[in-house]
C-alpha positions in Angstrom: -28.3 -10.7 -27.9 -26.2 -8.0 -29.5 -23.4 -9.2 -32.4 -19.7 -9.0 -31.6 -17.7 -7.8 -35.1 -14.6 -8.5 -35.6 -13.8 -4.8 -36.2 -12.3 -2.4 -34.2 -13.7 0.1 -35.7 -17.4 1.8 -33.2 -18.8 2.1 -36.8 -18.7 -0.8 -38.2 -19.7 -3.0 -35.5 -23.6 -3.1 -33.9 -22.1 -2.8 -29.8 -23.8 -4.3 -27.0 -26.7 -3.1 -25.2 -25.9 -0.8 -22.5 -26.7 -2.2 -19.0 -27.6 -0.7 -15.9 -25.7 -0.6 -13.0 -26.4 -3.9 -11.0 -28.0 -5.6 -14.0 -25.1 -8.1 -14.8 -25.2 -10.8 -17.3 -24.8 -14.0 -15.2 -25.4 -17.0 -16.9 -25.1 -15.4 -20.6 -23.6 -17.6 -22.7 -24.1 -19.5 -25.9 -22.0 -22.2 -28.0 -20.9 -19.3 -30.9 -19.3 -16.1 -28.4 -16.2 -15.4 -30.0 -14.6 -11.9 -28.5 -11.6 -10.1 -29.7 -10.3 -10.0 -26.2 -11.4 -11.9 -23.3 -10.2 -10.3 -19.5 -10.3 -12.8 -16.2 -11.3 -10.6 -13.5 -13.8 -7.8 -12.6 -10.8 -6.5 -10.5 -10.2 -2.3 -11.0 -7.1 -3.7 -13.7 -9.7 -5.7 -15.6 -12.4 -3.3 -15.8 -10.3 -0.5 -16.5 -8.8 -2.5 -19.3 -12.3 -3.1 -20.4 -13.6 -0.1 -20.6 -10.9 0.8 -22.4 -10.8 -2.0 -24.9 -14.7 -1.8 -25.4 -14.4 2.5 -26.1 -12.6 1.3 -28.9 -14.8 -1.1 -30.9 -13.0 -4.2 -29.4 -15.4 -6.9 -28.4 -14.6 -7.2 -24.9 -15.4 -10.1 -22.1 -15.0 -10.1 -18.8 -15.0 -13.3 -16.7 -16.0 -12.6 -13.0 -15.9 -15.5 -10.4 -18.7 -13.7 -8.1 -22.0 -13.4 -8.5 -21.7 -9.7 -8.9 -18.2 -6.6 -9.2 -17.3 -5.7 -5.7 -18.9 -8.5 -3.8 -16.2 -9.5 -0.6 -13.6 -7.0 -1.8 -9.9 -7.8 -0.6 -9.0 -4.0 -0.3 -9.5 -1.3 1.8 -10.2 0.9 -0.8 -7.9 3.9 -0.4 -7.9 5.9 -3.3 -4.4 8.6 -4.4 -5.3 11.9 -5.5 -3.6 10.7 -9.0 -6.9 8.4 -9.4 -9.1 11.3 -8.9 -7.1 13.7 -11.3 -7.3 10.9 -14.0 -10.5 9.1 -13.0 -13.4 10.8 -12.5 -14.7 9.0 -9.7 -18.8 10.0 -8.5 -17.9 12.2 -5.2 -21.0 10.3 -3.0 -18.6 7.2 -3.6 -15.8 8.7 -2.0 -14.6 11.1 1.1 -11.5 13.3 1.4 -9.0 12.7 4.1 -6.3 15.0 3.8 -3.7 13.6 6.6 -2.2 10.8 8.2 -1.3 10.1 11.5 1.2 7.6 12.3 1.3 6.1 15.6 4.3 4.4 17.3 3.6 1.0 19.3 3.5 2.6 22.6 0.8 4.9 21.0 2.8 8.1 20.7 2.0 9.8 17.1 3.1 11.9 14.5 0.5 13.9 12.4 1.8 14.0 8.5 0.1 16.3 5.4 1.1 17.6 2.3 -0.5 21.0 0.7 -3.3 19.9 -1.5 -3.0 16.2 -1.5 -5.6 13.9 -0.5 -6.8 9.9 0.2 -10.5 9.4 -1.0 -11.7 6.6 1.2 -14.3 4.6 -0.8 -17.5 2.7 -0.8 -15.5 0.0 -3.0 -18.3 -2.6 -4.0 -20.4 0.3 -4.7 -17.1 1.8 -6.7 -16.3 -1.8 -8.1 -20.1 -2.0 -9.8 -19.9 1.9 -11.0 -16.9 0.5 -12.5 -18.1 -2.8 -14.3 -21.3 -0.4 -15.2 -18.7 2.1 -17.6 -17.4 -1.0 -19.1 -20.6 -1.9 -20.0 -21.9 1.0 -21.0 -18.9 1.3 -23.3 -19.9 -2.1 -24.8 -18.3 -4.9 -22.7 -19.7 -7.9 -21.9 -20.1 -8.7 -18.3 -20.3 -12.8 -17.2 -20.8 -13.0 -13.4 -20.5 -16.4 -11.8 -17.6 -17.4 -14.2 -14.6 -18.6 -12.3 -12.0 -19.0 -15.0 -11.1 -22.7 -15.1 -8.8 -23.1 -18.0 -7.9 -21.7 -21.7 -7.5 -24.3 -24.2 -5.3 -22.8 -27.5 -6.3 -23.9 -30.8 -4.7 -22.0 -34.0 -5.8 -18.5 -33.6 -8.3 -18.5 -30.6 -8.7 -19.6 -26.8 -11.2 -22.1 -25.7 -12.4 -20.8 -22.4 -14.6 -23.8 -21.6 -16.2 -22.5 -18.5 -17.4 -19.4 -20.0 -18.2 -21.8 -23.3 -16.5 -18.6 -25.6 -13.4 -18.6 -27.4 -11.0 -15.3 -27.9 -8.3 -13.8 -29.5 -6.5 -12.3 -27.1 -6.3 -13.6 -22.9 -6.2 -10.8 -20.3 -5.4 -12.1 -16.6 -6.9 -9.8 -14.1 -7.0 -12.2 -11.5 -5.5 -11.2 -8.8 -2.5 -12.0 -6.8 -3.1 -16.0 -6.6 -3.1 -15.5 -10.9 -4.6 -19.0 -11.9 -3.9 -17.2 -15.8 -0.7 -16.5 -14.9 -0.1 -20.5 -13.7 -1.7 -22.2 -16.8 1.1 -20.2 -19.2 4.1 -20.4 -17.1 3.8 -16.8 -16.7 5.6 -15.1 -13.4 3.8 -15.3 -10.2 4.3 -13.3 -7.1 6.5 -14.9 -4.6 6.7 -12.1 -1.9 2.9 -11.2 -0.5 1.7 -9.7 2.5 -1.7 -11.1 4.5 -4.0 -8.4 5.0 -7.5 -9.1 7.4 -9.7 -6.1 7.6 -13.0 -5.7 9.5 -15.9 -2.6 8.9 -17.3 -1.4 12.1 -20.2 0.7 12.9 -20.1 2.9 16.1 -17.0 3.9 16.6 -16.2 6.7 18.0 -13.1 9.3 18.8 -11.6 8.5 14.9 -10.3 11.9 13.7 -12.3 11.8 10.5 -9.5 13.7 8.6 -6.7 11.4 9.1 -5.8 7.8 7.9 -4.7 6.3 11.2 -1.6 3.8 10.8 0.3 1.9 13.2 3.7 0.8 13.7 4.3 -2.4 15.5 6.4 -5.3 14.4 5.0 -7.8 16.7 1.4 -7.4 15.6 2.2 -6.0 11.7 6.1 -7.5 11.1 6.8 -6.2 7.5 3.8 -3.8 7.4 1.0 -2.0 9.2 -2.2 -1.7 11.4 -4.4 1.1 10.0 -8.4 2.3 11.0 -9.6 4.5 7.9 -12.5 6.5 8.6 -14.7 5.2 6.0 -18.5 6.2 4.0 -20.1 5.2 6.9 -18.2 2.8 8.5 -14.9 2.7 10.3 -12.2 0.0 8.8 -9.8 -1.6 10.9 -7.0 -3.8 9.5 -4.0 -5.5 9.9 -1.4 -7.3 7.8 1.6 -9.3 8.3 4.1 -11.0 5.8 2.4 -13.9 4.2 4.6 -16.3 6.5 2.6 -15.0 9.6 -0.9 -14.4 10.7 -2.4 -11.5 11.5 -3.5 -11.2 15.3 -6.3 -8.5 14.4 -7.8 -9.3 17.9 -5.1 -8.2 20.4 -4.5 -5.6 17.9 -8.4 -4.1 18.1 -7.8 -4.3 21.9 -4.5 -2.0 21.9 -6.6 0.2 19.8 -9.6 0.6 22.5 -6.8 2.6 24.7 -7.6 5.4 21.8 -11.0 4.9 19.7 -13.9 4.3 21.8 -15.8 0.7 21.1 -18.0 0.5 23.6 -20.8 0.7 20.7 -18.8 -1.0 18.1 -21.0 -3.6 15.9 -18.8 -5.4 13.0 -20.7 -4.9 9.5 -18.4 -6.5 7.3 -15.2 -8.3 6.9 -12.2 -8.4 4.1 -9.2 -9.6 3.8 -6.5 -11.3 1.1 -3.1 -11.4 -0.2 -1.2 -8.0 -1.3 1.4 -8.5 -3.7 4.9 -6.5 -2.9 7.4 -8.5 -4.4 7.2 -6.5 -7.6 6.2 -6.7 -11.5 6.3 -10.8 -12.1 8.3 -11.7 -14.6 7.4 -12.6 -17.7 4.5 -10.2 -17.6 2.5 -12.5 -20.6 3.5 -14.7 -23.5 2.0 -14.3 -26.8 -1.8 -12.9 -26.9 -1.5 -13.2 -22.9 -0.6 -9.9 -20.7 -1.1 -10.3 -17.0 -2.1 -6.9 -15.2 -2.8 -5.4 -11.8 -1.7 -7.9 -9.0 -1.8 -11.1 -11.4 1.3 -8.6 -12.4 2.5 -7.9 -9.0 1.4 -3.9 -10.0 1.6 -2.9 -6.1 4.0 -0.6 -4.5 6.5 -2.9 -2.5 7.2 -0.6 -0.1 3.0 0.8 0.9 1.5 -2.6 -0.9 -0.8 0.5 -2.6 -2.1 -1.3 -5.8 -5.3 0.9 -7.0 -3.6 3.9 -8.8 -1.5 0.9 -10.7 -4.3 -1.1 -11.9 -6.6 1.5 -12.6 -3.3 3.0 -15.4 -1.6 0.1 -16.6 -5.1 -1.6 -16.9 -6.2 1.1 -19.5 -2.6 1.1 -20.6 -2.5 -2.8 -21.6 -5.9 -2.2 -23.1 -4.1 0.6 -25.6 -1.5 -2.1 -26.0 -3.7 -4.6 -27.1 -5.4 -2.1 -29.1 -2.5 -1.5 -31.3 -1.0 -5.4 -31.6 -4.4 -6.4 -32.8 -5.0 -3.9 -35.3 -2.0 -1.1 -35.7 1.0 -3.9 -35.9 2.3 -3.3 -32.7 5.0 -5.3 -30.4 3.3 -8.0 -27.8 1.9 -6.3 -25.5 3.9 -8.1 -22.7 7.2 -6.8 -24.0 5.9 -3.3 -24.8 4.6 -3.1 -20.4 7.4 -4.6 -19.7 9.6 -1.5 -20.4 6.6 1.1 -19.0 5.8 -0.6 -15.9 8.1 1.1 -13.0 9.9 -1.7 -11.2 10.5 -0.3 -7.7 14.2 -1.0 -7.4 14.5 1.6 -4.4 10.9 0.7 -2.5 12.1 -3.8 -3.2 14.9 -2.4 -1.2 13.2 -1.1 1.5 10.8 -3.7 1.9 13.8 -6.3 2.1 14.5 -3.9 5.0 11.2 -3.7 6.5 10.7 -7.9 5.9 13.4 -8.2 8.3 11.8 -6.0 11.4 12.6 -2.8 13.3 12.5 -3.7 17.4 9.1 -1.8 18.7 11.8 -0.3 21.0 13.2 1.8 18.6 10.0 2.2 16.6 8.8 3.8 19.8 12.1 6.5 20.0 11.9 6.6 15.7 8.9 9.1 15.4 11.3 11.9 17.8 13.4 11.4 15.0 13.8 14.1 12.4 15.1 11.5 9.7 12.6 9.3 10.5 10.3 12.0 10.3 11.6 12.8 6.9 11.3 9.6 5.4 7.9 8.4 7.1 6.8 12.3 4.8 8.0 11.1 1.6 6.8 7.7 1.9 3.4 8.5 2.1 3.5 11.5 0.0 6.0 9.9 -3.0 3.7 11.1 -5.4 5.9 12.8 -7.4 8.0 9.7 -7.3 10.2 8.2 -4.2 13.5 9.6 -5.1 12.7 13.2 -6.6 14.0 16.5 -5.8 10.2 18.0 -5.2 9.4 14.9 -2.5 12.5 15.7 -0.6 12.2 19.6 -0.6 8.6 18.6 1.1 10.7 16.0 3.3 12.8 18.2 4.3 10.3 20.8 5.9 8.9 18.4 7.9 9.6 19.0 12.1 
């Protein structure tokens, strides 16, 4: 069992033993583990901040509920190009898909690109344990099997009694449902979608090129049906505001009109809660930061949450970084002013929460303003509201 220093410093500290992919520590524990910085939450926010924290001579843990990163993920995945340009992501764990094609409920659809933009659809437990394998390999320690039960203060530490270690600093990576984010008082997310997805084998007639998304608000009131064209598989979801229930069933038989099941064989299933109310509010309290969903770090307006959790994961990590050891602010009050919080997209999805008829759904995509906006809303990468998204917008027939 490798030492944890106090230190920050790579030199001065003896780091852990780099692990393989796949071999997690689960069960590891003993009665003196003391780390710098404990994180709840193998999630893409946690390990990013672990990685991160770890490459910089932090003693790094990361608590993980399941047995192992990736295991029953609650997303489907889709990765922006701005992950690729900042990650860089093994291409046999991803595929390009350069378009999308939005349908309207009677079927009708609208094919949308954008010059040299992409989606990577992902193998994501394969992605999540590549992931939790660079924190490692940086030096953090993995705990698998840890479901975070409570985090006791005493002076200058946390008692994570679960875990049996005590840290410095408490990171809540923990998804939308935060149980970090309920033991301090910290802001929760009060707006959420419910998202069901299932992984098929077999199907046939999917343009392999295009993220397929559907409009309908009967089925998907406040969001969207989609079928990515996955590594292998083909995903097919649904999602609803958190006050409904998905009705993935009579949506999957609308979608046999276009996609050809007759082979079909379901492989897998996912599903959870998406966060789209917005950054919570207070993002931490002192040596607490909640990131990712615990932090409600999902676009409002496309529920997208990956790009976000992957930055401001590595971003809090730098934050904590320089509290601990370089006198800077809390690390809650310093994200609190970086984090972007949405006002334009919260007022769309206050729009979108309260329904479109599918009757003019159906006429919307003959629409050149609909048109318009359905282009910069899938292609906001340079930001919702900016000149260079609306030129694009504005080409669009």
């Amino acid at each position: 069992m490798a030492e944890h220093s106090s230190s920050r410093h790579s030199n001065k500290r003896k780091p852990s033993t780099p692990q393989t992919s796949g071999e997690f520590s689960s069960g590891w524990r003993t009665n003196e583990d003391h780390f710098e910085v404990a994180i709840v939450g193998a999630s893409f926010a946690g390990l990013a901040c672990a990685r991160t924290l770890a490459t910089r001579g932090i003693s790094t843990a990361v608590l993980e509920r399941k047995e192992e990163p990736g295991e029953a993920p609650h997303t489907t995945g889709i990765l922006v190009r701005e992950v690729a340009d900042e990650w860089d992501v093994p291409e046999e764990l991803t595929r390009k898909i350069h378009g999308v094609r939005l349908y309207s409920p009677s079927k009708a659809f609208l094919d949308l690109t954008s010059p040299g933009y992409y989606f990577l659809a992902t193998d994501t437990p394969t992605l999540m344990r590549w992931l939790a394998a660079q924190a490692e390999e940086a030096g953090a320690r993995l705990l698998t099997n840890q479901p975070f039960q409570s985090a006791v203060r005493i002076r200058n530490k946390f008692w994570l009694e679960s875990a049996e270690i005590t840290c410095g600093f408490l990171v809540g990576a923990d998804g939308a449902q935060s149980r970090v984010a309920r033991d301090f008082n910290l802001g929760t997310n009060q707006s959420c979608l419910i998202g069901i997805e299932l992984e098929y084998e077999g199907v046939r007639g999917v343009d392999e090129d295009r993220l397929h998304c559907f409009l309908d608000s009967e089925l998907a009131p406040g969001y969207i049906g989609w079928v990515v064209p996955g590594l292998g598989i083909t995903q097919v979801g649904l999602a609803c505001q958190r006050r409904g229930k998905p009705e993935l069933e009579r949506f999957i038989q609308g979608l046999e009109k276009i996609f050809d099941f007759r082979r079909a064989r379901i492989v897998g299933r996912r599903g959870g809660l998406i966060p789209v109310g917005g950054p919570v509010k207070p993002l931490g309290c002192a040596d607490v930061l909640l990131v990712g969903d615990a932090a409600g770090l999902a676009s409002p307006l496309t529920a997208g949450g990956i790009h976000t959790a992957l930055h401001f994961g590595r971003r809090g990590a730098q934050l904590v970084s320089d509290y601990l050891y370089d006198g800077g602010p809390q690390p809650y009050r310093a994200l609190k002013d970086e984090v972007p919080w949405f006002s334009c997209k919260r007022l769309l999805r206050f729009a979108m929460n309260r329904g479109i008829p599918n009757r003019l759904l159906n006429l919307a995509l003959e629409n050149a303003v609909f048109r318009s906006l359905a282009q910069t809303i899938f292609y906001h990468h340079r930001g919702l509201l900016s000149a260079a998204a609306w030129r694009e917008a504005m080409t669009v027939r």
